[in-house]
C-alpha positions as CSV (number, residue, x, y, z in Angstrom):
1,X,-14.5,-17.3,13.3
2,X,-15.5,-14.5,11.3
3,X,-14.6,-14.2,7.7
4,X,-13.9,-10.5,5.5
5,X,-12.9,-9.2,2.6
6,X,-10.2,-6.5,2.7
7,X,-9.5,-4.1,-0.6
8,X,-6.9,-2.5,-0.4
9,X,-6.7,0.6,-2.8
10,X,-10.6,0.8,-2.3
11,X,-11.1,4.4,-3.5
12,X,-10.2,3.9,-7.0
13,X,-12.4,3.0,-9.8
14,X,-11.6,-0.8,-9.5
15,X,-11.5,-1.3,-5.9
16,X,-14.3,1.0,-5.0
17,X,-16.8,-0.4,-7.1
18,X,-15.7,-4.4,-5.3
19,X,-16.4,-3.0,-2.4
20,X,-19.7,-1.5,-3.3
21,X,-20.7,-4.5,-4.7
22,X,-19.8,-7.0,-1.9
23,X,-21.4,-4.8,1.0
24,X,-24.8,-5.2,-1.0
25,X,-24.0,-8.8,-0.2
26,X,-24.0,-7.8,3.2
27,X,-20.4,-9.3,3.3
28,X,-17.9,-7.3,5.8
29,X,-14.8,-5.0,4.3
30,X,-12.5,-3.6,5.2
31,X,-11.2,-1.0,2.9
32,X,-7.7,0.6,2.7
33,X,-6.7,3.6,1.3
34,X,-4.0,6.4,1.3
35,X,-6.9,9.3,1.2
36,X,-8.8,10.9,4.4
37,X,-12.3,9.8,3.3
38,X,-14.4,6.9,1.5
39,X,-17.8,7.0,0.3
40,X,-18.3,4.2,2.1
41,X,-17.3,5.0,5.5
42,X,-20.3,5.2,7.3
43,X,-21.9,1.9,5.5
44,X,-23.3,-0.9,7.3
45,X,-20.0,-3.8,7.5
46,X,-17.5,-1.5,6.7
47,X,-14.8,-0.1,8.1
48,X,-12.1,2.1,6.3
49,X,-8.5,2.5,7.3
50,X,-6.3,5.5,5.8
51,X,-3.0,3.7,5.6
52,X,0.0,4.2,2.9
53,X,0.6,1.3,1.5
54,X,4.3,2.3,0.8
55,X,5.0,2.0,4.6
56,X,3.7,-1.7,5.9
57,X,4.6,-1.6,9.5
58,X,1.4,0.5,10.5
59,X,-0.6,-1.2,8.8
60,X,1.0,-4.6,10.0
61,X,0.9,-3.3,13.8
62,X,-2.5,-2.1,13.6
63,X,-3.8,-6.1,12.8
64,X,-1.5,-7.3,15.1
65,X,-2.9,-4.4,18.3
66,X,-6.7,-4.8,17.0
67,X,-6.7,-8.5,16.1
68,X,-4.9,-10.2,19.0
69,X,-7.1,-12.8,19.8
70,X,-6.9,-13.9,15.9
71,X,-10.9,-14.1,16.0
72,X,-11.3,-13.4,11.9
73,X,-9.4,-14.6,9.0
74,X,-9.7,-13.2,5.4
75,X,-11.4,-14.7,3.2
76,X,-10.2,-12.3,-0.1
77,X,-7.8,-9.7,0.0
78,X,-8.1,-7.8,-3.3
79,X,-5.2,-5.5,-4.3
80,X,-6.3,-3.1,-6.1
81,X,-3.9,-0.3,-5.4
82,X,-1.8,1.0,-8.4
83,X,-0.4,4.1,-9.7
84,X,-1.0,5.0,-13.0
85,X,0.0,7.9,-15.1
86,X,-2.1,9.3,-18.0
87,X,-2.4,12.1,-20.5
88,X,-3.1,15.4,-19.2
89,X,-4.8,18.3,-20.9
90,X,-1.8,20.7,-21.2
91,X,1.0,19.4,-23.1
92,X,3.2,21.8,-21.2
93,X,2.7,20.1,-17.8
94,X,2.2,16.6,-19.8
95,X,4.6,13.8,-18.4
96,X,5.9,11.5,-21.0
97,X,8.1,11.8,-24.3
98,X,10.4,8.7,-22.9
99,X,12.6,8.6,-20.2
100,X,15.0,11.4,-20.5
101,X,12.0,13.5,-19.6
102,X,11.5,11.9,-16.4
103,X,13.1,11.9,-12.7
104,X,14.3,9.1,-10.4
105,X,12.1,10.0,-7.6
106,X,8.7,9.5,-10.5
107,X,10.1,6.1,-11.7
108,X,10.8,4.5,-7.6
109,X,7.2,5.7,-6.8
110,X,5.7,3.8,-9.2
111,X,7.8,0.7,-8.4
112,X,6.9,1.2,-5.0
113,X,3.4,1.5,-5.2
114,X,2.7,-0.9,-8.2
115,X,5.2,-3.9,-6.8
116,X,6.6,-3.3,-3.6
117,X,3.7,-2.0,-1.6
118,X,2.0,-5.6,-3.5
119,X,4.4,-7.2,-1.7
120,X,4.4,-5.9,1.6
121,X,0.6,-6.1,1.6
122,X,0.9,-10.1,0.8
123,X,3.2,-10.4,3.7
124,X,1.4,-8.2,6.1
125,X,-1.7,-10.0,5.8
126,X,-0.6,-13.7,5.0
127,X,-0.6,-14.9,8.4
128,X,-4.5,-14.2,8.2
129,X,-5.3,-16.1,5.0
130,X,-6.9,-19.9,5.7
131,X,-7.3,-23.0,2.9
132,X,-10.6,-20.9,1.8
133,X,-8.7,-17.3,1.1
134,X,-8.3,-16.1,-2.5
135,X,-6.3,-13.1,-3.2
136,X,-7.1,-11.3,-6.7
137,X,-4.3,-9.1,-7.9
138,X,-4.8,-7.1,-11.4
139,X,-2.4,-6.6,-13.7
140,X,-2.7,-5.3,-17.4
141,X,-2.7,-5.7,-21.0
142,X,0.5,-3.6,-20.8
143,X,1.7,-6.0,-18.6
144,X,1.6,-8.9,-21.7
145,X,2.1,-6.2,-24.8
146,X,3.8,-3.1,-25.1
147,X,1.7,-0.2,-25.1
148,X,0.8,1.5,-29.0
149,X,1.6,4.6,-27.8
150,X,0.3,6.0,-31.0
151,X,-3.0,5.8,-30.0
152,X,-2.4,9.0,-27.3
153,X,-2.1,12.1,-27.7
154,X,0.3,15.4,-27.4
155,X,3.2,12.5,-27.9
156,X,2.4,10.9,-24.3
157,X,4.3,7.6,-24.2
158,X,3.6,5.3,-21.2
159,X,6.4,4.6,-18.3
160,X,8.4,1.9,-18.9
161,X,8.1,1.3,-15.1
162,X,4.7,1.3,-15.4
163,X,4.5,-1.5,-18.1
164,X,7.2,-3.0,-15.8
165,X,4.9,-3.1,-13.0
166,X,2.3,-5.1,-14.9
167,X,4.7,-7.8,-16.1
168,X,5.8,-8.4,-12.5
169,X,2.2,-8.4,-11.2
170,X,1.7,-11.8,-13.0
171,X,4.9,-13.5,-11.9
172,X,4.4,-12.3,-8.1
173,X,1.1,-14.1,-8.6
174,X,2.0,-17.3,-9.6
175,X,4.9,-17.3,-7.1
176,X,2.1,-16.2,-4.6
177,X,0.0,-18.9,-5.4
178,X,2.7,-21.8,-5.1
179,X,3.9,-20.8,-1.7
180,X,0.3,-20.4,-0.3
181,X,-0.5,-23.9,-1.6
182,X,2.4,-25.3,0.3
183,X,1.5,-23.5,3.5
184,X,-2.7,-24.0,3.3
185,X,-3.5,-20.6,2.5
186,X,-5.5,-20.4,-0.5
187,X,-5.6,-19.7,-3.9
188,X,-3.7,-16.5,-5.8
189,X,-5.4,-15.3,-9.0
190,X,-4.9,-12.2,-11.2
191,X,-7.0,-10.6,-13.8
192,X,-5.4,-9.1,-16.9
193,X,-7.4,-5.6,-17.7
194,X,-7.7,-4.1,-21.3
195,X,-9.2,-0.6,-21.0
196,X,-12.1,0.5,-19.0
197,X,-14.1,3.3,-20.2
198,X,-14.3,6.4,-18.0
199,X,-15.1,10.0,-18.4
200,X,-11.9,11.3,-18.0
201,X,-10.9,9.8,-21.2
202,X,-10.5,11.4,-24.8
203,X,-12.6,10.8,-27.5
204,X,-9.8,10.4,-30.4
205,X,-8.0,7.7,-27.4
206,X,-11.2,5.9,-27.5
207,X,-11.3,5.5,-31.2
208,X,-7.8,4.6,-31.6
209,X,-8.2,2.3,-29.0
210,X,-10.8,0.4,-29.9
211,X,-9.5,-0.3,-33.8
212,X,-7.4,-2.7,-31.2
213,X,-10.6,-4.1,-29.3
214,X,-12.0,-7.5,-31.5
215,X,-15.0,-6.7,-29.5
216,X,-15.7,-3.3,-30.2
217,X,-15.9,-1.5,-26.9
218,X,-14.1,-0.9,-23.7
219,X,-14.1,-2.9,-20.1
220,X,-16.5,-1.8,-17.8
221,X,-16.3,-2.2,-14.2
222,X,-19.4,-4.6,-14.4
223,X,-17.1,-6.8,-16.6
224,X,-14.3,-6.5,-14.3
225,X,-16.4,-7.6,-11.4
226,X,-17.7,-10.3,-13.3
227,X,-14.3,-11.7,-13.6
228,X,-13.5,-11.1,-10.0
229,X,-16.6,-12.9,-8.5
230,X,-15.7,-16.1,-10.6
231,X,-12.3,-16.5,-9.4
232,X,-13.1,-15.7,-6.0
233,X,-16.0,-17.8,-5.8
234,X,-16.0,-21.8,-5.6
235,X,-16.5,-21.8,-9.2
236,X,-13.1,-21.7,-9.8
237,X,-12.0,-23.6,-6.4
238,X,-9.3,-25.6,-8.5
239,X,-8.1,-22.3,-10.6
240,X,-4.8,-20.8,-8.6
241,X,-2.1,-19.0,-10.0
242,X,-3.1,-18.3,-13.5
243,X,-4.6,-14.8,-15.2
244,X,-7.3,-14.4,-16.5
245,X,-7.5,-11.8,-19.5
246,X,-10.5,-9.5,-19.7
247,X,-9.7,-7.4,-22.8
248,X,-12.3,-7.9,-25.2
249,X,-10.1,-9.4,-27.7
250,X,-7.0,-7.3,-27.5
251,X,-4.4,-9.5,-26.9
252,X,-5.6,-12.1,-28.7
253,X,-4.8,-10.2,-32.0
């Protein structure tokens, strides 16, 4: 019986640099994504799927069409996927300054992606987990704290539904993890994220931000795989539904 990993959300930051990292273990993914391509597409053990998340019955009859004979089970599904929503250079086209500034249509696509779609993803690909499977969902800092939105600029506050999103991440994870205990299907983990640097970001953020950081500096994806391998890994064989934080300090203040 052949055992893979499937990321779904595996061309951003987070889920792209998982799946990097496990086909150097020559492990086999299988990435999904709402873009055309993948850097990894034409890597040894993987295979990409261009699905949107947002709609489940695709991606639910492709397993079911492809995988008849049942002749694989997963042995992590990482959801990665998210939708986030950040400064922007222009304070003319910048999104933020509360809700009054925002429409219905922004707020529901955020829910859907951020909650929804994680649900539909844990139903479409239940039936495939085993006693061994782990499923790693991430939520955030925001999802434990309000944001400080002083520490952004041109006024940006962060979407309510987006801190929103993060709070239900960890109780769909422990609710996850009790159900999958009852029916033999693994463990359910989360990880907790404070920042993680990236180029895109500005350099005032970064020093606001990290007068909040005990330890001085922001996540890296190397720290955020780190955390990753060790709940997915027998290390932690007895560790289901809890989160663990990877913030440098930041809630802990």
């Amino acid at each position: 019986m052949e055992e893979l990993k499937v990321v779904v959300g595996c061309n951003g930051n987070i889920g792209n640099y998982i799946s990097e990292n496990e086909l150097k273990r020559e492990v086999k993914v299988i990435g999904i994504d709402i873009s055309e391509d993948c850097i990894h597409s034409n890597k040894r053990n993987f295979q990409y799927l261009q699905f949107d998340c947002t709609k489940p019955d695709f991606i639910e009859s492709f397993f079911k069409d492809k995988f008849k004979n049942r002749h694989f089970k997963i042995r992590s599904l990482i959801l990665a996927a998210a939708l986030d929503s950040i400064p922007i250079e222009k304070k003319e086209d910048q999104y933020g300054f509360g809700l009054s500034s925002q429409e219905f249509h922004e707020i529901n696509r955020r829910i859907k992606v951020n909650i929804t779609s994680q649900i539909y993803m844990l139903k479409v690909f239940e039936d495939y987990l085993f006693d061994k499977s782990h499923v790693c969902l991430f939520s955030s800092i925001y999802g434990v704290r309000s944001p400080d939105h002083k520490i952004y600029s041109n006024n940006f506050i962060k979407p309510l539904e987006y801190t929103t999103s993060k709070s239900a991440i960890i109780g769909l994870t422990k609710h996850f993890a009790i159900t999958s205990s009852y029916l033999n299907k693994g463990r359910c983990n989360c990880l907790i994220l404070g920042g993680i640097i990236n180029h895109n970001q500005e350099g005032e953020f970064i020093k606001n931000y990290l007068k909040k950081v005990p330890l001085k500096r922001m996540a890296s994806l190397e720290d955020v795989y780190n955390a990753y391998k060790f709940l997915d890994s027998e290390k932690s064989a007895y560790i289901t539904g809890t989160s663990l934080t990877v913030d440098g300090g930041y809630t802990a203040l």
